[in-house]
C-alpha positions in Angstrom: -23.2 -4.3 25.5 -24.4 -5.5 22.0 -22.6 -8.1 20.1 -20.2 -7.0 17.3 -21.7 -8.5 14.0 -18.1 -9.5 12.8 -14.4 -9.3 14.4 -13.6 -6.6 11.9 -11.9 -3.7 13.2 -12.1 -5.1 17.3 -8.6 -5.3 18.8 -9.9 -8.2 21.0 -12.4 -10.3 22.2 -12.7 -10.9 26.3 -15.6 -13.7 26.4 -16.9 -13.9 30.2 -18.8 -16.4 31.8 -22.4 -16.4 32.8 -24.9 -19.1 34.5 -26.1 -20.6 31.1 -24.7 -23.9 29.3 -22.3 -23.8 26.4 -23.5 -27.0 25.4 -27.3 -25.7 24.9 -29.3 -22.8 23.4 -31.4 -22.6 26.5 -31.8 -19.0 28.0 -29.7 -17.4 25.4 -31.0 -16.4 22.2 -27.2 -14.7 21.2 -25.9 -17.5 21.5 -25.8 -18.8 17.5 -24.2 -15.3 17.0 -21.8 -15.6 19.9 -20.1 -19.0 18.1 -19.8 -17.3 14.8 -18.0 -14.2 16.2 -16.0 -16.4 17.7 -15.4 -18.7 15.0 -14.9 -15.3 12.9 -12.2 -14.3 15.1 -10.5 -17.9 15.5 -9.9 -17.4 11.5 -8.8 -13.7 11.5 -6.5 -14.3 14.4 -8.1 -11.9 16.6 -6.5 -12.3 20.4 -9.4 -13.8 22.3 -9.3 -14.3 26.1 -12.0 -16.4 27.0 -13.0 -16.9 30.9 -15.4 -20.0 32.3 -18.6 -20.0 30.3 -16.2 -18.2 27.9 -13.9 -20.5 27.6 -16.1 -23.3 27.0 -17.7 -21.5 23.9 -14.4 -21.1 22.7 -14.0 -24.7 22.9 -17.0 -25.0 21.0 -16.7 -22.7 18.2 -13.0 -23.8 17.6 -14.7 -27.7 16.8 -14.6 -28.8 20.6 -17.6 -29.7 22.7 -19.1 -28.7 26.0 -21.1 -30.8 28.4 -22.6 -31.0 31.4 -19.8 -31.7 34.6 -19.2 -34.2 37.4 -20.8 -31.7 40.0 -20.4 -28.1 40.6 -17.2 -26.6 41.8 -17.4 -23.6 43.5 -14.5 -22.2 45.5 -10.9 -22.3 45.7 -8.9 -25.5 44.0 -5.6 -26.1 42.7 -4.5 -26.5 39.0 -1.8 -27.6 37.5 -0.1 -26.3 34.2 0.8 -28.8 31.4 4.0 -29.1 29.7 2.7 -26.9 26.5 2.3 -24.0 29.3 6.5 -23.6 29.5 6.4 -22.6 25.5 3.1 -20.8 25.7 3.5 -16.5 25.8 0.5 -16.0 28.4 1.7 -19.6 30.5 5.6 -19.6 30.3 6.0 -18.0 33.5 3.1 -19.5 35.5 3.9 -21.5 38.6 3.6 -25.2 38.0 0.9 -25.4 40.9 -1.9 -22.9 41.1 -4.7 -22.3 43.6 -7.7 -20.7 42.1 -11.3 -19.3 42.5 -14.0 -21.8 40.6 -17.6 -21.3 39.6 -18.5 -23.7 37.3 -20.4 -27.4 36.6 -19.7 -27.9 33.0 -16.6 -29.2 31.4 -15.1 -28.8 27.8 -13.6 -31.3 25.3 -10.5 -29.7 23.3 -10.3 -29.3 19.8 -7.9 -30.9 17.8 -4.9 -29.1 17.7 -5.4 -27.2 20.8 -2.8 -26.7 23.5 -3.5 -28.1 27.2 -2.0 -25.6 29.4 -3.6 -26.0 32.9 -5.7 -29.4 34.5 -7.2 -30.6 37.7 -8.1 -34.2 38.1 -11.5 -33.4 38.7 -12.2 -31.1 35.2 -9.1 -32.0 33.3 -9.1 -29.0 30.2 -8.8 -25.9 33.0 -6.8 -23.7 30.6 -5.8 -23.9 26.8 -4.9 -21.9 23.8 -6.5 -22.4 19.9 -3.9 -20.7 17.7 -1.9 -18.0 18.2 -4.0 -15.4 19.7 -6.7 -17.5 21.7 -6.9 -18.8 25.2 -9.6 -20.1 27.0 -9.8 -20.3 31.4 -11.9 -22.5 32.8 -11.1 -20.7 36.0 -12.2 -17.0 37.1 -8.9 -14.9 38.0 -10.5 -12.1 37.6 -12.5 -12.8 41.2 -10.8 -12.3 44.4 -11.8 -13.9 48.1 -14.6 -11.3 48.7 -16.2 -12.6 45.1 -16.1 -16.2 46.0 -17.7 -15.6 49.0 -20.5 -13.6 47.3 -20.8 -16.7 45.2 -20.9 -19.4 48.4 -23.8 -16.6 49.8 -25.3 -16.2 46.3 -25.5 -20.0 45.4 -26.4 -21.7 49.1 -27.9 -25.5 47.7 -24.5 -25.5 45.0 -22.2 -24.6 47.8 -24.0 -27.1 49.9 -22.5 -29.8 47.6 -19.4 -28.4 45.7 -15.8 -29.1 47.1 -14.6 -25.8 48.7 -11.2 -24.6 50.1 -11.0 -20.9 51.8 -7.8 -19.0 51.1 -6.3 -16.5 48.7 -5.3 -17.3 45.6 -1.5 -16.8 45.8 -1.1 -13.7 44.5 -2.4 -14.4 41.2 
């Protein structure tokens, strides 16, 4: 799929993640264009939902900063919402204690003015909203058990050394 040039006439932006680093050009030559469509669609108030290396160019195009992790966490982990989550539209009827599926080695710094809505102790900013009409998961809901073990089998050596806890993901 080819990036749209501008957040004109696009209902909404889902930003996916991907292998590469937020915090660095390297192995994608979009990525320039990616932070100004976002940045465009931070200022037009275009709903953006923004999902692990997703999220941490949202973080980055809305003045945050992304970096390299303590480690790679692949697997299953809990999170925990924050107290901006109870007055949040997407978070105000989350469980206080989620378990879900990871992929990821980088971490994100927030933005001032951005919302905190879900942390872990190991990679504290795990979910957050800029805005209105963006929010930015660190986490991948959009796997299920099958897809984490595709990643475990995909990604032997990270596995190796990543914390990792089989189970489902409560339902969500």
């Amino acid at each position: 799929m080819l990036l749209p040039e501008s957040p004109a006439g696009v209902e909404a932006l889902v930003v996916m993640g991907g292998p590469m680093a937020a915090h660095s050009d390297a192995g994608c030559p979009a990525r320039r264009a990616e932070l100004a469509l976002l940045r465009e669609a931070l200022a037009a108030e275009v709903p953006v939902l923004a999902v692990g290396l997703g999220a941490r160019l949202l973080a980055v195009a809305a003045g945050g900063a992304a970096r390299t992790g303590s480690g790679s966490r692949l697997g299953w982990g809990e999170v925990r919402t924050c107290p901006a989550a109870d007055r949040d539209p997407l978070f105000a009827s989350v469980s206080e204690q989620l378990r879900v599926p990871h992929r990821h080695g980088d971490t994100m710094e927030l933005p001032d003015g951005a919302a905190l809505l879900a942390s872990c102790e190991r990679n504290p900013v795990q979910a957050f909203r800029v805005g209105g009409s963006a929010w930015g998961l660190q986490f991948h809901l959009e796997v299920d058990e099958a897809a984490v073990d595709a990643f475990v089998t995909a990604f032997p050596e990270e596995a190796a050394t990543a914390p990792r806890t089989a189970g489902v993901a409560n339902g969500s």
